[in-house]
C-alpha positions in Angstrom: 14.2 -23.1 16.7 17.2 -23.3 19.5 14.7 -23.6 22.2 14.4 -27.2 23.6 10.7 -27.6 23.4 8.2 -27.0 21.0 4.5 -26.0 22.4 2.1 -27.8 20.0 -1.5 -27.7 20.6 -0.7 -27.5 24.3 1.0 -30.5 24.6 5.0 -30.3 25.3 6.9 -31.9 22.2 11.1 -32.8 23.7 13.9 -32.5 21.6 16.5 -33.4 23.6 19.2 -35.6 21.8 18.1 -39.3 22.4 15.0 -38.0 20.8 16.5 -36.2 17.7 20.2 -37.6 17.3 21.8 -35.1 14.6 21.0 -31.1 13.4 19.5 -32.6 10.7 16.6 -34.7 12.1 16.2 -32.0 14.2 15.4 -29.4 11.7 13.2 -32.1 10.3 11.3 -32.4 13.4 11.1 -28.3 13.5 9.7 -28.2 9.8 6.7 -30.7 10.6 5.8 -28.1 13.5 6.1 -25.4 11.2 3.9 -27.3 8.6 1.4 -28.4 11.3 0.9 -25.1 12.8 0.4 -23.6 9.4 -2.6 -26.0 9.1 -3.9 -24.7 12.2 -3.4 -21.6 11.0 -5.7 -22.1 8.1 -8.3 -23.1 10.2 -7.8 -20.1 12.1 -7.9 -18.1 9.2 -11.3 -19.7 7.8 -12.7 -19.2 11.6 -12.0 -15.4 11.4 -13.3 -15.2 8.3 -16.5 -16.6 9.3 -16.7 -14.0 12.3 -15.7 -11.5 10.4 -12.1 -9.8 10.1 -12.9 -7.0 12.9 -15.3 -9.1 15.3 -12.5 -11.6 15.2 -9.7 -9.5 16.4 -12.0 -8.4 19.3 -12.1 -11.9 20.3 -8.3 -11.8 19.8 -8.2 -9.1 22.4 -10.4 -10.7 25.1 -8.1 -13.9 24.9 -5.1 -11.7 25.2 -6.7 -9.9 28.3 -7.1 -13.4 29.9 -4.1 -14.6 28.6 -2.0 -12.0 30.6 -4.8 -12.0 33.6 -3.2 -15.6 34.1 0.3 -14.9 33.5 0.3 -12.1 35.8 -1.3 -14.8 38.5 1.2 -17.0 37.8 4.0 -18.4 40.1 7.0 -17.2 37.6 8.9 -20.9 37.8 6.1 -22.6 36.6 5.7 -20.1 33.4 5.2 -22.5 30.3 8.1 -23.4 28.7 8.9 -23.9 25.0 8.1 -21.2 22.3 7.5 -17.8 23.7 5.9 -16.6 20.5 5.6 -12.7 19.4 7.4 -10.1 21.0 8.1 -12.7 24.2 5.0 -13.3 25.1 4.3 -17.0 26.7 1.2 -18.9 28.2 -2.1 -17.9 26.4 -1.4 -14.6 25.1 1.9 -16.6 23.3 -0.3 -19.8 22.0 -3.9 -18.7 21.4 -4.3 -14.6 21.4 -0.8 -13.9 19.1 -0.2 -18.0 18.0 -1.3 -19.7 15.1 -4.7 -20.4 16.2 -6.3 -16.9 16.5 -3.6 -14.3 16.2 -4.6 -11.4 14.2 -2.0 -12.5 11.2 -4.3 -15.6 11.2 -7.9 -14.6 12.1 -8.2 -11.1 11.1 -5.6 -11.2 7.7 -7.6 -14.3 6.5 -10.9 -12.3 7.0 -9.2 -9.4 5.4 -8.2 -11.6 2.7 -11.7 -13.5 2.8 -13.7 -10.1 2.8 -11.5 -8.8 -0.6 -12.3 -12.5 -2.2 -15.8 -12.4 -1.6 -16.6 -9.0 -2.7 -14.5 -9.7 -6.0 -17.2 -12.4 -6.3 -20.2 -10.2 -5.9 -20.5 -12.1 -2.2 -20.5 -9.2 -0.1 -23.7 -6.7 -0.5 -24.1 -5.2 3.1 -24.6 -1.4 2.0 -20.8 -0.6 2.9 -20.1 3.1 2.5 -16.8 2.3 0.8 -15.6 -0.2 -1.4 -17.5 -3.8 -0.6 -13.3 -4.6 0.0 -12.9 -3.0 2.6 -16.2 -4.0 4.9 -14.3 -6.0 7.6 -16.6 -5.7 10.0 -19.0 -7.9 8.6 -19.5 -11.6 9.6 -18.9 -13.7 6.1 -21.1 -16.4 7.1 -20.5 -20.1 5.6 -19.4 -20.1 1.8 -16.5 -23.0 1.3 -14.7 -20.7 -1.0 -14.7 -18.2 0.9 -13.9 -19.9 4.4 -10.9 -21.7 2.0 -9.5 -18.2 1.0 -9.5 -16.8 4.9 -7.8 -20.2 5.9 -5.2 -19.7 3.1 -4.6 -16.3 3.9 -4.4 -17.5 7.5 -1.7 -19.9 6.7 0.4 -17.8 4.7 -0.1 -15.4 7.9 1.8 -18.0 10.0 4.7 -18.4 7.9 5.2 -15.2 7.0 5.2 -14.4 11.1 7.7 -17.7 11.5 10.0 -16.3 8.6 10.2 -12.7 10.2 10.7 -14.2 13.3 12.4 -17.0 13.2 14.6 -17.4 10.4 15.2 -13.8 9.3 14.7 -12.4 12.8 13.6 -8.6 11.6 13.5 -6.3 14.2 9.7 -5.3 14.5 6.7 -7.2 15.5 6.4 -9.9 13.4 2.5 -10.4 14.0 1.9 -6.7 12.5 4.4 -7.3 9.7 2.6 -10.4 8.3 -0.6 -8.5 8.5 0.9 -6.1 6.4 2.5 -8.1 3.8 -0.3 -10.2 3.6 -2.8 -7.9 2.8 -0.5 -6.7 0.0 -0.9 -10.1 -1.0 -4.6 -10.5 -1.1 -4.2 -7.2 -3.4 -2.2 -9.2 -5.7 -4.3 -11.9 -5.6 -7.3 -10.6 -6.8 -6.5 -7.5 -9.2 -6.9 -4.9 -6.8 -4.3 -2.1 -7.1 -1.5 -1.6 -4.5 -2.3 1.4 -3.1 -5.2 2.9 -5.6 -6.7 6.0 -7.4 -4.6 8.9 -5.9 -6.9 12.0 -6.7 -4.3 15.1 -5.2 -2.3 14.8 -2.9 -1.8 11.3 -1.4 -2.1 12.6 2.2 -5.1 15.2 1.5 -8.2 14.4 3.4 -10.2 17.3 2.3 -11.8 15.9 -0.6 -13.9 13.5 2.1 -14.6 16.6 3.8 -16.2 18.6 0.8 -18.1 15.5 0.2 -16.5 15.0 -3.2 -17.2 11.9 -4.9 -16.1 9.5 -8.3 -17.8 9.9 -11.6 -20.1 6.8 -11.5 -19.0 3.7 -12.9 -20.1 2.1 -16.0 -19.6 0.0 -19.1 -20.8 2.5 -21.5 -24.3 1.0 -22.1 -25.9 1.0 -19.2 -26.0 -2.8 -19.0 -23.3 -2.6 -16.0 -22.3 -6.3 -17.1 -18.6 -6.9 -17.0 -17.8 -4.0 -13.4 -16.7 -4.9 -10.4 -20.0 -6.2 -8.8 -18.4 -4.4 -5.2 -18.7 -1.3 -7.0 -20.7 1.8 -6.0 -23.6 2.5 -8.7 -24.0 5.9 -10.1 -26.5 7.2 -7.1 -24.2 5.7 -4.4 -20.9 6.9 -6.0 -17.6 6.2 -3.8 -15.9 8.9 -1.9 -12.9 10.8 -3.9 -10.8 9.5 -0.4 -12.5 7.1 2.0 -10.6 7.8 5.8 -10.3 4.2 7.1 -12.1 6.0 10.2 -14.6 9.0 9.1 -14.1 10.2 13.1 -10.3 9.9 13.7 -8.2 11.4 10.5 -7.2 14.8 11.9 -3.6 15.4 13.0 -4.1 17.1 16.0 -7.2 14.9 17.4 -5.1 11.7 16.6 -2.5 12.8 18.4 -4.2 13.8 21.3 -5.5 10.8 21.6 -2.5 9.1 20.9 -0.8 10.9 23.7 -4.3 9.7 26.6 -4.2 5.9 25.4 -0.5 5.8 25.5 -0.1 6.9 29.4 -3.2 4.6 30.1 -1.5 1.9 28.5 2.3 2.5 30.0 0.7 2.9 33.6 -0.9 -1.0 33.1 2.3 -2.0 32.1 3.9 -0.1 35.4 1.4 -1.7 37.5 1.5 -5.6 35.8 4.5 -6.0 34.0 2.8 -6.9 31.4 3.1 -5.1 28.2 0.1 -6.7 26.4 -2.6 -5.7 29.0 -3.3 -2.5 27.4 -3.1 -3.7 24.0 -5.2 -6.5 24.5 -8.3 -3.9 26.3 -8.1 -1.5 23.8 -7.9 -4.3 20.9 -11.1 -5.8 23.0 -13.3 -2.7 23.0 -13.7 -2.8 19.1 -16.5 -5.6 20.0 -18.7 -2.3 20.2 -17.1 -0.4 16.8 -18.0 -4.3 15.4 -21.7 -4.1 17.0 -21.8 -0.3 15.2 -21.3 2.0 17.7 -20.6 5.3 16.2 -17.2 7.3 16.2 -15.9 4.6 18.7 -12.1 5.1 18.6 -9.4 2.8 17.7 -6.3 2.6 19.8 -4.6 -1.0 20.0 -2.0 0.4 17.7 -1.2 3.1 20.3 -1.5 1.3 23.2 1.1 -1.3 22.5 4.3 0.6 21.3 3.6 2.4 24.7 3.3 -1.0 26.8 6.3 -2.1 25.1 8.7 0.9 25.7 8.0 0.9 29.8 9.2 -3.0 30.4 12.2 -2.0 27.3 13.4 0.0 29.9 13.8 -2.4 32.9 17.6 -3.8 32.3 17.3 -7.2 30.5 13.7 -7.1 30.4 13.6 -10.9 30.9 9.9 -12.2 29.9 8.2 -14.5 31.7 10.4 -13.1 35.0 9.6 -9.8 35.1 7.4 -8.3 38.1 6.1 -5.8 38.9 8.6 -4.9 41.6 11.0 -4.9 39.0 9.6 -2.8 36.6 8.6 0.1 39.9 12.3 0.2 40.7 13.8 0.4 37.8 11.6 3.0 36.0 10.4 6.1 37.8 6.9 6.7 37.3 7.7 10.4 35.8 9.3 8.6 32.7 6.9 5.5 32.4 4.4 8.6 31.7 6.1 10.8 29.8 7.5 7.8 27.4 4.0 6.2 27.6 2.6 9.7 26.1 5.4 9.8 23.6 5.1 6.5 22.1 1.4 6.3 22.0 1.5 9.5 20.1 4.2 8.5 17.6 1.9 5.4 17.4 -1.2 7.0 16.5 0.5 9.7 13.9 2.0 7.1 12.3 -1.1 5.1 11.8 -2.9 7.7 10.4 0.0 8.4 7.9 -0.3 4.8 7.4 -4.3 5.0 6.6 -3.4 7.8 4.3 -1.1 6.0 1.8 -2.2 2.8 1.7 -5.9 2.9 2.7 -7.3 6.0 1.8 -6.9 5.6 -2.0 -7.4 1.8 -2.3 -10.1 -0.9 -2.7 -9.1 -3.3 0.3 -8.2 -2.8 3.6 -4.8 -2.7 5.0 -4.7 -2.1 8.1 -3.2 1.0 9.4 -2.5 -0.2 13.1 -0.7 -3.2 11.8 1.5 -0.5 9.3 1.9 1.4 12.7 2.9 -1.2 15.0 5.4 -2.0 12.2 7.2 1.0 12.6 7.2 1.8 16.3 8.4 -1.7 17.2 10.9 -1.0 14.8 12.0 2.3 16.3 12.0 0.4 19.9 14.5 -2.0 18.0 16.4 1.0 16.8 16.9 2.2 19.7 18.0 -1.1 21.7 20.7 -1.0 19.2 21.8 2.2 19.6 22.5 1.0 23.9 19.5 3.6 25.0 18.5 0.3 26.9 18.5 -3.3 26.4 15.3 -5.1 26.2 14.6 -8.8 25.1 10.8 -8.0 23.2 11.6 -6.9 20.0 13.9 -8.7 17.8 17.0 -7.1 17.0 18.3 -9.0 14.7 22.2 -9.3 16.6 
């Protein structure tokens, strides 16, 4: 890193030269963080997948909502210094909510991961509508091996989020991106297939709505030794295509509420500065969609791309030193909600596109805000490079 401190389990690590006399000892001193956060990232990985991969990211959402309730408190000279983490971010939100210890490329990929592993192993028997895979809403409880598999998953999380960010410097989130890749990953890993049984076409939803449903699955005797033990049995036959949410797959419904969560989310950031406040309530309310609350929505995925784009447009954008004031009169309020509406509909069609190829048809979850967030931050980037504005969030990559 080119930063002069490191933030390490809170505590302030120098690197100034009487510490750290040549490049070399210095990128020494940088790979033993890197290493030693990755081991806190395992243990934040076999912690969420204890909790569970969804009930996990809620917590990660109520830490972020703190985490920027104290930043925005905050005299700006005594923001904490060292690594800002994702997308800029500092203080909490930077260290806890989106760091190594419980951001969703530790906690909720290594439950992801955990929740695949343990219905591989005939772990996972909760009555999940869909593949055993993809039930990342329930809590996976004690098992060493599978605790080992979330922490590993969690690791792997981290570096993959350093390498993005740090050494390759791609220009989209790099939190989302690791959630991404690792869930590929955990299909790998296990035998699952990359993006599954396509029945039709890969983005037709109509199948779930005739209530079609796969011939049952056996082993030709009737013994059913040798299946997948996460496997539907003949009277409780998987879905043709299983929506990753049976209440939000339709085009025009998604976008609508794309459109709603976007301008709620770019009129926080209006009011705060802060471009995670949204995201980290909307990621928050999926405590009830964990506690079962039916057709509860999901919208972290539109919320932040909107967030984002409203502090993008104040001229340098500058972190920790943004205020409000500085956001107010630099961006008329007619844009922060017609741009808030904009991306937080771009955001939600692309994460049901996202669902569709590479959830709908598969045997694991991938998560389709993560695959959205991916792209959106991405366009932000895109558009930074093309001089629309200049903002200091997103990598670039120049």
């Amino acid at each position: 890193m080119d930063r002069a401190n490191l933030l390490v389990a809170g505590e302030e690590h120098d690197e100034r030269p009487h510490a750290c006399t040549d490049g070399g000892a210095v990128r020494m001193v940088e790979l033993t963080t890197v290493l030693l956060l990755a081991l806190v990232a395992f243990a934040g990985g076999a912690f969420g997948a204890s909790l569970g991969a969804l009930p996990a990211f809620a917590f990660t959402g109520l830490v972020i909502i703190v985490g920027e309730v104290v930043n925005i408190g905050r005299d700006v000279t005594t923001a904490a210094a060292g690594d800002p983490g994702a997308l800029g971010t500092y203080g909490i939100t930077a260290n806890v909510g989106l760091g190594a210890g419980f951001g969703p490329h530790v906690a909720f990929a290594g439950g992801v991961a955990a929740a695949a592993y343990a219905a591989r192993r005939g772990k996972l028997n909760a009555g999940f509508d869909y593949h055993e895979a993809k039930n990342i809403t329930h809590s996976l409880g004690t098992d060493a091996d599978v605790l080992a598999v979330g922490g590993a998953f969690g690791a792997v999380g981290y570096l993959v989020y350093y390498l993005s960010l740090e050494a390759l410097v791609l220009p989209f989130d790099p939190v989302a991106f690791s959630i991404v890749v690792t869930a590929f990953l955990h299909r790998i890993a296990f035998g699952y297939p990359l993006v599954g049984d396509v029945r039709g076409g890969l983005l037709d939803m109509s199948p779930f709505e005739r209530g079609e449903r796969r011939e049952p699955v056996t082993d030709g005797v009737g013994t059913g030794e040798g299946l997948d033990p996460a496997e539907k049995t003949a009277t409780e036959r998987r879905f043709v295509v299983e929506p990753w949410l049976p209440h939000q797959y339709r085009w025009r419904d998604v976008a609508v509420l794309g459109a709603v969560v976007g301008v709620f989310s770019a009129y926080i950031a209006y009011v705060t500065a802060s471009p995670f406040l949204g995201f980290g309530i909307t990621a928050a309310s999926l405590v009830f969609l964990s506690l079962g609350m039916e057709e509860f929505p999901v919208t972290h995925h539109m919320a932040l791309p909107a967030g984002l784009l409203v502090v993008a447009l104040v001229p340098g954008a500058p972190g920790p030193e943004l205020t409000a004031a500085a956001v107010q009169s630099a961006v008329p309020l007619w844009m922060v909600v017609a741009g808030g509406a904009a991306l937080g509909l771009v955001g939600g069609l692309l994460g049901e596109l996202s669902q569709r190829v590479l959830y709908a048809h598969a045997d694991t979850h991938l998560d389709p805000p993560a695959a959205s967030i991916v792209l959106t931050t991405f366009l932000i980037a895109l558009l930074d490079i093309a001089g629309l504005f200049s903002q200091a969030f997103v990598p670039t990559g120049l």
